[in-house]
PyMOL Python script that loads the backbone (N, CA, C, O; Angstrom):
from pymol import cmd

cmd.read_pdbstr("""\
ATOM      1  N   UNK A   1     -10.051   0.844 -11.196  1.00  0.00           N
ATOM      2  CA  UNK A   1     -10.008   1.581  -9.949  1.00  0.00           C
ATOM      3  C   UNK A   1      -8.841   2.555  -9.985  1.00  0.00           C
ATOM      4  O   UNK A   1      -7.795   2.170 -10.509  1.00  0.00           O
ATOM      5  N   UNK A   2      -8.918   3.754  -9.487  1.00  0.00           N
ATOM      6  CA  UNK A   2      -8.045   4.905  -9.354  1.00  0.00           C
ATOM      7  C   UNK A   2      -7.446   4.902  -8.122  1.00  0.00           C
ATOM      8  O   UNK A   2      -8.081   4.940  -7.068  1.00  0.00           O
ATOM      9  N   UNK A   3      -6.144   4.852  -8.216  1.00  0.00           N
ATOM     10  CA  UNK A   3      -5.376   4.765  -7.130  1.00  0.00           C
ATOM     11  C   UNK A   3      -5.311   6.257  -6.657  1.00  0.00           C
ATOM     12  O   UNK A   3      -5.341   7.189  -7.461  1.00  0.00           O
ATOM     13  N   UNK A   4      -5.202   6.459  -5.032  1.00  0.00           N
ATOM     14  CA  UNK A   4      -4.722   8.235  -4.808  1.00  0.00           C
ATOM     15  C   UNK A   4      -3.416   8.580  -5.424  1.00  0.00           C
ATOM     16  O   UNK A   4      -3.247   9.642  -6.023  1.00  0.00           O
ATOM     17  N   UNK A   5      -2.562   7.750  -5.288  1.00  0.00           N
ATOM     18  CA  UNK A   5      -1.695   8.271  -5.541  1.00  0.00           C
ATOM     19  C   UNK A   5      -1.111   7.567  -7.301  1.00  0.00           C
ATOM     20  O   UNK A   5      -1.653   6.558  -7.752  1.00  0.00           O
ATOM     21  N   UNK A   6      -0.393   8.034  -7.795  1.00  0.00           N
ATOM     22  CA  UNK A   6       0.343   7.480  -9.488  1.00  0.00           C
ATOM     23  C   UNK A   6       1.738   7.134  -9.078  1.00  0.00           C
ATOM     24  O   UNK A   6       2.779   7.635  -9.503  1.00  0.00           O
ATOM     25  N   UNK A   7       1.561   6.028  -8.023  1.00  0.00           N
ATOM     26  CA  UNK A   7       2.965   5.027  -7.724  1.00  0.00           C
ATOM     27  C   UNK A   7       2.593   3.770  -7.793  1.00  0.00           C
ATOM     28  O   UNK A   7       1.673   3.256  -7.158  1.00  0.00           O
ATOM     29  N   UNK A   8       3.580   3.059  -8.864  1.00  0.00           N
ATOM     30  CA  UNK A   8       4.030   1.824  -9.166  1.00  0.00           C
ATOM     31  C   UNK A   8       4.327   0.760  -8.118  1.00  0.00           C
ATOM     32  O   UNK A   8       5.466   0.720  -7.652  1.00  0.00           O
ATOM     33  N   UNK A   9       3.504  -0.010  -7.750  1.00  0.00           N
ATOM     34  CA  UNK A   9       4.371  -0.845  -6.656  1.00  0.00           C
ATOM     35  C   UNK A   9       3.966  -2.456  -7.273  1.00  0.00           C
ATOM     36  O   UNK A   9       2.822  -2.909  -7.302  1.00  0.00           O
ATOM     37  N   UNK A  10       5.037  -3.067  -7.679  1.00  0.00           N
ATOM     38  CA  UNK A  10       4.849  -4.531  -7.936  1.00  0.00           C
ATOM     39  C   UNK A  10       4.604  -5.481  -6.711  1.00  0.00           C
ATOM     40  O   UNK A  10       5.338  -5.312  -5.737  1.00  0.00           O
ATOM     41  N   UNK A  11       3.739  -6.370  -6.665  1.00  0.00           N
ATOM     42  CA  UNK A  11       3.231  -7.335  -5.765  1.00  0.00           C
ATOM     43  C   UNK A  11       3.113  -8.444  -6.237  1.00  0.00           C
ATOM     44  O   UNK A  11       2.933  -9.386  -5.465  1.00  0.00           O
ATOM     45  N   UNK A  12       3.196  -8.715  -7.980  1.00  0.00           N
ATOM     46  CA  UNK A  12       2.829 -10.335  -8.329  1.00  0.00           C
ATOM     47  C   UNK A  12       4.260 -10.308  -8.430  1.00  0.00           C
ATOM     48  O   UNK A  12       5.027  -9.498  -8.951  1.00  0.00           O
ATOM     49  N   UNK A  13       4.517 -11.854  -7.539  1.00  0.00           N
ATOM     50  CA  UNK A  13       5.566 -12.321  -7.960  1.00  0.00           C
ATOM     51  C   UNK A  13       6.342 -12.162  -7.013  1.00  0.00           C
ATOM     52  O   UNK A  13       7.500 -12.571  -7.090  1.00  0.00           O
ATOM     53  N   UNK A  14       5.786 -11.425  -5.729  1.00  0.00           N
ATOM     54  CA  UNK A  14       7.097 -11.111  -4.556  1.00  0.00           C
ATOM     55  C   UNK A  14       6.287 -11.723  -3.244  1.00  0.00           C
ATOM     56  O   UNK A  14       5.227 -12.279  -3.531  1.00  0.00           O
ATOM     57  N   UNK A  15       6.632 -11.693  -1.907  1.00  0.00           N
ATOM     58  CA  UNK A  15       6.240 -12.203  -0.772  1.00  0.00           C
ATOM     59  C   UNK A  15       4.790 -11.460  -0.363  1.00  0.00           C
ATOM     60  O   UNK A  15       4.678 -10.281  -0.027  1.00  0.00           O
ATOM     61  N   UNK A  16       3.640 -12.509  -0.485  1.00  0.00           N
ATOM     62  CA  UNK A  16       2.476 -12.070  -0.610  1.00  0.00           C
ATOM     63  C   UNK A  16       1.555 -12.080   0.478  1.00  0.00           C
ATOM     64  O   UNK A  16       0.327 -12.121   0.548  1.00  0.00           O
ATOM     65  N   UNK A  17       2.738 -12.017   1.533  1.00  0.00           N
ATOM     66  CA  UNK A  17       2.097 -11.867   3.034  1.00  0.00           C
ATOM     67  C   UNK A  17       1.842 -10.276   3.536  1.00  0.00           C
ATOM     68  O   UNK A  17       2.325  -9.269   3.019  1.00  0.00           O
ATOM     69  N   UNK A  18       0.879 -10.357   4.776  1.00  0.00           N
ATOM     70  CA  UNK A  18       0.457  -8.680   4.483  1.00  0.00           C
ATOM     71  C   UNK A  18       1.146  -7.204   4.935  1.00  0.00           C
ATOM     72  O   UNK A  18       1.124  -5.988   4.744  1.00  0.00           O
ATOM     73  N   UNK A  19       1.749  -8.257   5.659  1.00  0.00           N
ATOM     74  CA  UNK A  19       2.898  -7.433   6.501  1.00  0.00           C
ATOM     75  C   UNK A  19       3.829  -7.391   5.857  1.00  0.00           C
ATOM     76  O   UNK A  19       4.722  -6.813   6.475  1.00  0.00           O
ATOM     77  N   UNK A  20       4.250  -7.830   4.516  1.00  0.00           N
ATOM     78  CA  UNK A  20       5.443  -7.488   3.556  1.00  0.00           C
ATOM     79  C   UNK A  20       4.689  -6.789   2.253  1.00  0.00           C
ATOM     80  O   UNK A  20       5.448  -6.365   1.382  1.00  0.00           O
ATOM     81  N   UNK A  21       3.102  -6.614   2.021  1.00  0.00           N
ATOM     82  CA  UNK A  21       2.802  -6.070   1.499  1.00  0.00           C
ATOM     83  C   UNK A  21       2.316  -4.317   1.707  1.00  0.00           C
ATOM     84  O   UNK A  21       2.001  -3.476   0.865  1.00  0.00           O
ATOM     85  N   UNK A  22       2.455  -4.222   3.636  1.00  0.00           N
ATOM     86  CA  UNK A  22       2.366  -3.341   3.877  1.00  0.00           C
ATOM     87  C   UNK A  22       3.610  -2.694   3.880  1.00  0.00           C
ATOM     88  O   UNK A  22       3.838  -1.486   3.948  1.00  0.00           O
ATOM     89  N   UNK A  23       4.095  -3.285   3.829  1.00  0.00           N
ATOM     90  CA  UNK A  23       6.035  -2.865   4.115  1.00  0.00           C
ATOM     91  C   UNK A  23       5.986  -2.080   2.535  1.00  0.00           C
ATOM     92  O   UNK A  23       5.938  -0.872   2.306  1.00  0.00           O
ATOM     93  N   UNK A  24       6.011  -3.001   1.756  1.00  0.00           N
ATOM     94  CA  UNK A  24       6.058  -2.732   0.176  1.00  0.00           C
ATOM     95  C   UNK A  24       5.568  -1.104  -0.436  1.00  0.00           C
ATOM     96  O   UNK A  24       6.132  -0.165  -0.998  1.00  0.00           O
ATOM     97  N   UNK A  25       4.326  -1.393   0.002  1.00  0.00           N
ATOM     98  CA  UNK A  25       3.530   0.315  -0.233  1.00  0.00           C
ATOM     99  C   UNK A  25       4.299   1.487   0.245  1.00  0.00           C
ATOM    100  O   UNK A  25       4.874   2.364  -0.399  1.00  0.00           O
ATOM    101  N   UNK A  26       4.155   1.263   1.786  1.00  0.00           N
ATOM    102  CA  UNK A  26       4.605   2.481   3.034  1.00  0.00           C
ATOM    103  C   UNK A  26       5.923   2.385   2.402  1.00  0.00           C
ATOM    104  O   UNK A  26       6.018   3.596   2.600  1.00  0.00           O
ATOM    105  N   UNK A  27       6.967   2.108   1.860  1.00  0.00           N
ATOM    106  CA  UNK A  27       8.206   1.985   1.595  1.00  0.00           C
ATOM    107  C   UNK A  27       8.120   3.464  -0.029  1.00  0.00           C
ATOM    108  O   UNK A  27       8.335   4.676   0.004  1.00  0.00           O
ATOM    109  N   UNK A  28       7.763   2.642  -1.061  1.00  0.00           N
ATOM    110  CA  UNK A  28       6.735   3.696  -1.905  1.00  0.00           C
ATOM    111  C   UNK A  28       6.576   4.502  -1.611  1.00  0.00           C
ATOM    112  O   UNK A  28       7.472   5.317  -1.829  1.00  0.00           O
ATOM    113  N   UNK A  29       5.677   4.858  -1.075  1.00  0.00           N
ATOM    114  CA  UNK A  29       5.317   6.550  -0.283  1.00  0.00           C
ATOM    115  C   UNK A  29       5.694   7.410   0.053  1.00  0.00           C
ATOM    116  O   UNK A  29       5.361   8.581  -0.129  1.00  0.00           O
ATOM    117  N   UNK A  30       6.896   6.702   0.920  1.00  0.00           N
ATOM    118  CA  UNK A  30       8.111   7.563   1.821  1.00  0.00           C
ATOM    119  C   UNK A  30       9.348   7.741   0.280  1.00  0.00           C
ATOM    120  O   UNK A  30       9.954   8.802   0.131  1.00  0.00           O
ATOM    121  N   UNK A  31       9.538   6.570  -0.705  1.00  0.00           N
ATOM    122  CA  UNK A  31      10.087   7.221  -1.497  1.00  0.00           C
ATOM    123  C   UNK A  31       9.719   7.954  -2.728  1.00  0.00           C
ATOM    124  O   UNK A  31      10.573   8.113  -3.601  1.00  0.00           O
ATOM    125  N   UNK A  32       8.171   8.547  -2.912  1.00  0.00           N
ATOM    126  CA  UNK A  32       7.290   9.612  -3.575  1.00  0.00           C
ATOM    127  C   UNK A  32       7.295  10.543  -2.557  1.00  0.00           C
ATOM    128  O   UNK A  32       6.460  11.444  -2.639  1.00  0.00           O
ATOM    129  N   UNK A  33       8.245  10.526  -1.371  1.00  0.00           N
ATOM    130  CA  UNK A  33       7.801  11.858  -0.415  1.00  0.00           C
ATOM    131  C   UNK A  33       6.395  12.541  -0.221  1.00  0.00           C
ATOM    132  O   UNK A  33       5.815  13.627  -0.204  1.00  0.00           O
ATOM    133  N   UNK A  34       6.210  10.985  -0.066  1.00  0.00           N
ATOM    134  CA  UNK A  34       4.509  11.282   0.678  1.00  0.00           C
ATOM    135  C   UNK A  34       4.965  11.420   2.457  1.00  0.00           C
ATOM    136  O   UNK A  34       5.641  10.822   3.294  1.00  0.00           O
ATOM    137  N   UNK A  35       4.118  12.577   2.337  1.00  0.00           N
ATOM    138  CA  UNK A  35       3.897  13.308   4.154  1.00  0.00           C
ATOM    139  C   UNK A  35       3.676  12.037   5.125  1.00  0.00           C
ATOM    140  O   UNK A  35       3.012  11.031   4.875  1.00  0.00           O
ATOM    141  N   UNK A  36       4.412  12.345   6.314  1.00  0.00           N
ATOM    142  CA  UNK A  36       4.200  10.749   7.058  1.00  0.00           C
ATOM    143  C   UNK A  36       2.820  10.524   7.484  1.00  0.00           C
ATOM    144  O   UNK A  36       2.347   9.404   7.676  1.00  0.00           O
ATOM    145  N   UNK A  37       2.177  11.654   7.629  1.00  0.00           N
ATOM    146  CA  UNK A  37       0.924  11.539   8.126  1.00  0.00           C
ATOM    147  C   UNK A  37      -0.130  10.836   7.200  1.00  0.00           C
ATOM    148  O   UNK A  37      -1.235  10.448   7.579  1.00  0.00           O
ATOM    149  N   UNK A  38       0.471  10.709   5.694  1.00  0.00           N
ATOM    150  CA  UNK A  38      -0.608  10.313   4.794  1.00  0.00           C
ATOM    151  C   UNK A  38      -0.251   9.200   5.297  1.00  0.00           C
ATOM    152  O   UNK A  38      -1.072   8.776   6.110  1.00  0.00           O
ATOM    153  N   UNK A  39       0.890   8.377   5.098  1.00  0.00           N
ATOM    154  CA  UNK A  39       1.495   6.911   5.150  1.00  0.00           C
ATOM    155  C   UNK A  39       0.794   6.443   6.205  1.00  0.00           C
ATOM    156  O   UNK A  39       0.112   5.421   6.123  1.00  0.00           O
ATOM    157  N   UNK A  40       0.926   7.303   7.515  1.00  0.00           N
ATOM    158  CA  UNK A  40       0.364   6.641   8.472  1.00  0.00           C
ATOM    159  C   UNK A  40      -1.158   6.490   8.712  1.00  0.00           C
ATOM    160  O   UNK A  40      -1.658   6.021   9.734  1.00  0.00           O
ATOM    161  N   UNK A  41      -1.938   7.029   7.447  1.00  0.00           N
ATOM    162  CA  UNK A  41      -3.010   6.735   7.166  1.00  0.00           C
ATOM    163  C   UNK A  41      -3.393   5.375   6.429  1.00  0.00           C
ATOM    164  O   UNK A  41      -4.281   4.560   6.682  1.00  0.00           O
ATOM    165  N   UNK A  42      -2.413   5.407   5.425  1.00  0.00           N
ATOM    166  CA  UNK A  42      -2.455   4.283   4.421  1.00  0.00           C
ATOM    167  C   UNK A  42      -2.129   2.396   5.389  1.00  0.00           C
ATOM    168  O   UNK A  42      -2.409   1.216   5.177  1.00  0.00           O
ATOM    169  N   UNK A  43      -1.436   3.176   6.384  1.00  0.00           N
ATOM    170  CA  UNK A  43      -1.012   1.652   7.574  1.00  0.00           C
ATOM    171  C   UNK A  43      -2.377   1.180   8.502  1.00  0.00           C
ATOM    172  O   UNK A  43      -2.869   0.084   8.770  1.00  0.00           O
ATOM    173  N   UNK A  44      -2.755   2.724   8.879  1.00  0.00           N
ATOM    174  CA  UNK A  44      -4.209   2.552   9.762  1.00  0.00           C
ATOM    175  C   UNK A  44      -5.063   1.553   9.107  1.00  0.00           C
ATOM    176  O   UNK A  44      -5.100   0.420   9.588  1.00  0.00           O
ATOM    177  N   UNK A  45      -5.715   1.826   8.126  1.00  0.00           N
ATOM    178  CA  UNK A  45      -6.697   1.726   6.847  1.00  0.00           C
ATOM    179  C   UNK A  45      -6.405  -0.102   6.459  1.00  0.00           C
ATOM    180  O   UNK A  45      -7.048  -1.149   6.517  1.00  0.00           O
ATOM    181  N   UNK A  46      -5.194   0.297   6.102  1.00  0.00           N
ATOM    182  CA  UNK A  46      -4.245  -1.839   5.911  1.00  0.00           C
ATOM    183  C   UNK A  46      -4.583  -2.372   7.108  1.00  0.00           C
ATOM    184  O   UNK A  46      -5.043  -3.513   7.150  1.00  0.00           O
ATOM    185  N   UNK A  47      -4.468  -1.896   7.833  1.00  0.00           N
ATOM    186  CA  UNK A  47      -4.434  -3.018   9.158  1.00  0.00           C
ATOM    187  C   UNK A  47      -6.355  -2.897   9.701  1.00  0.00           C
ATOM    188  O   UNK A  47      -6.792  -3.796  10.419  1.00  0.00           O
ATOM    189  N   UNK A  48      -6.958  -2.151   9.417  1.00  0.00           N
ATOM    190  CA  UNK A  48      -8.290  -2.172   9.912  1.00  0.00           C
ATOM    191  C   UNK A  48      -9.077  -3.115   9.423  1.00  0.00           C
ATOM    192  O   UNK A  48     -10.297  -2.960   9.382  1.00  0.00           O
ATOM    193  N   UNK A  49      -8.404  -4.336   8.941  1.00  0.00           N
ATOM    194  CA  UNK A  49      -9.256  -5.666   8.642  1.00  0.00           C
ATOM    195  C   UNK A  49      -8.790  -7.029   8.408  1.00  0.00           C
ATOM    196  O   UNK A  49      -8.271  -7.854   9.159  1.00  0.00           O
ATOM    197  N   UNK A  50      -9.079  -7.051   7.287  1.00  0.00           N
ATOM    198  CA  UNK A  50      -8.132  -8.998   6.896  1.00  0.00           C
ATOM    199  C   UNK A  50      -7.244  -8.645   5.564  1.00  0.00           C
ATOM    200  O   UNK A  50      -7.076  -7.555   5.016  1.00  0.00           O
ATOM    201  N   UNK A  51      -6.797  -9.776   5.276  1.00  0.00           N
ATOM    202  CA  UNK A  51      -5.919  -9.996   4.368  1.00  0.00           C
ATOM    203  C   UNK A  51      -6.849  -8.981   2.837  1.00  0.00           C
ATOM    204  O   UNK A  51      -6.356  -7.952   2.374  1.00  0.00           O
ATOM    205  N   UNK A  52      -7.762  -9.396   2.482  1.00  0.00           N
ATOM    206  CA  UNK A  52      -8.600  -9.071   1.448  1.00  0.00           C
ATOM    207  C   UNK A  52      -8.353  -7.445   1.576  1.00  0.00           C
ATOM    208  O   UNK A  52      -7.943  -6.799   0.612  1.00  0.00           O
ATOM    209  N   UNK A  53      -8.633  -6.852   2.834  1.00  0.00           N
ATOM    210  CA  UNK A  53      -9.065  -5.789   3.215  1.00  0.00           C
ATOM    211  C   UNK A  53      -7.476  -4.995   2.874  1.00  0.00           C
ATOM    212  O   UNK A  53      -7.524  -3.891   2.332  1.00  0.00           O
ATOM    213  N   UNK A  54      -6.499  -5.428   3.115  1.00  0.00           N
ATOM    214  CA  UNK A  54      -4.782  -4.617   2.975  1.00  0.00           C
ATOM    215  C   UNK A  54      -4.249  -5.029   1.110  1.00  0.00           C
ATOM    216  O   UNK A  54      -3.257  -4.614   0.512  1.00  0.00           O
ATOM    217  N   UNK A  55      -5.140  -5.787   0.708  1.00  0.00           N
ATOM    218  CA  UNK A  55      -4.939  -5.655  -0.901  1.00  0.00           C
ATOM    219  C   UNK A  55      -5.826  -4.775  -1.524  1.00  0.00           C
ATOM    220  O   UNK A  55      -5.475  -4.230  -2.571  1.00  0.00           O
ATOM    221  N   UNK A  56      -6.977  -4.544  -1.013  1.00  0.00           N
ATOM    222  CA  UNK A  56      -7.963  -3.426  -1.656  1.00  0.00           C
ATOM    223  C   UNK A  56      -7.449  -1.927  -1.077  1.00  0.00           C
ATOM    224  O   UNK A  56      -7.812  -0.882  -1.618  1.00  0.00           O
ATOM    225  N   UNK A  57      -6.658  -1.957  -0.041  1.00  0.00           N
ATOM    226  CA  UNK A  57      -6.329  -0.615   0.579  1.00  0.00           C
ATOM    227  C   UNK A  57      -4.949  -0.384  -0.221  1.00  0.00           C
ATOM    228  O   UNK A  57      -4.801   0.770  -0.623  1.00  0.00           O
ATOM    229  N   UNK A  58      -3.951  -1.261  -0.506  1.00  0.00           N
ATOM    230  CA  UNK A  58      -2.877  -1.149  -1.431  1.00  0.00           C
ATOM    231  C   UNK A  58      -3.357  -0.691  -2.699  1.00  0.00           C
ATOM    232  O   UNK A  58      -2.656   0.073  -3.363  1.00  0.00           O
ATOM    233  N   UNK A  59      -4.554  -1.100  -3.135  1.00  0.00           N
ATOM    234  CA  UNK A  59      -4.584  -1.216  -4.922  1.00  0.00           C
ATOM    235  C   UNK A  59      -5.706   0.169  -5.099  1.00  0.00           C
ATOM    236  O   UNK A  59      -6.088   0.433  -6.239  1.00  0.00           O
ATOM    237  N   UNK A  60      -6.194   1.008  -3.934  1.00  0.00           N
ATOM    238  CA  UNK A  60      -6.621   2.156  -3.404  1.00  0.00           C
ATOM    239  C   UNK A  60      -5.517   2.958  -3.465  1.00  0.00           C
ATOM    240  O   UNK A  60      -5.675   3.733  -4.409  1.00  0.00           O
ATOM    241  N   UNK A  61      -4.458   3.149  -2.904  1.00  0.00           N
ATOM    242  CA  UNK A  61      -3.530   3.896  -2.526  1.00  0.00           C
ATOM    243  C   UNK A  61      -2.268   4.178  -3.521  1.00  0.00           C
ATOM    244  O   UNK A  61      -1.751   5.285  -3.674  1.00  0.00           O
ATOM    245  N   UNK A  62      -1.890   3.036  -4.137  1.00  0.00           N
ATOM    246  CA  UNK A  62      -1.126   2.997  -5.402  1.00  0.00           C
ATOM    247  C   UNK A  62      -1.627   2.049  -6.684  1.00  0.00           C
ATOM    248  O   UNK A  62      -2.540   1.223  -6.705  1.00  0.00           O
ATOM    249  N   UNK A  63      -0.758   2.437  -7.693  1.00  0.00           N
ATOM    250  CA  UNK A  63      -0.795   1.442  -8.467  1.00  0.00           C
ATOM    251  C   UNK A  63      -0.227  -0.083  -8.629  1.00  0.00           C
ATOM    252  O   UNK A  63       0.987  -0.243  -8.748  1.00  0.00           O
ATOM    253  N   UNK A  64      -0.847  -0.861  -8.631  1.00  0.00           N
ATOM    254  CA  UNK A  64      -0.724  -2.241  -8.083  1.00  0.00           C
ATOM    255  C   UNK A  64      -0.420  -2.670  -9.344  1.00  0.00           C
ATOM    256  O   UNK A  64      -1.023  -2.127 -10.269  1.00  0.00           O
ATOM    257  N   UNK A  65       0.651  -3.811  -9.672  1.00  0.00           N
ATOM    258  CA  UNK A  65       0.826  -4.857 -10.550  1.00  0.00           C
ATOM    259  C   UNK A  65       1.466  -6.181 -10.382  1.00  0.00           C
ATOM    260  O   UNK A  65       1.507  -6.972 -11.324  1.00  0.00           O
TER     261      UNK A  65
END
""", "prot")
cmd.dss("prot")
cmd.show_as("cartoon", "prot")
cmd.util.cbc("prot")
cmd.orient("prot")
């Protein structure tokens, strides 16, 4: 899967709750000087479901490892 964006964000191995995984990304973004308006797309999108749903929108948005 192709992430939009070509940012690195590690997730195995750190606090794997979703609200620290949303933290994790949006944190990323803002330091790739991604526009707030994208970020605040990427938060909409995370939160528009379940747990499953904010790891497929992370591993969408960046590169996940």
């Amino acid at each position: 899967m192709d992430s939009k964006y070509d940012i690195k964000v590690q997730l195995v191995g750190n606090d794997g709750n979703a609200v620290a995984i949303m933290g994790r990304v949006g944190r990323a973004l803002r330091e790739a000087n991604v526009k707030d308006e994208e970020i605040k797309l990427f938060y909409q999108e995370a939160m528009s479901g379940d747990y499953d749903n904010v790891i497929r929108t992370a591993m969408k948005w960046v590169v996940v490892s």
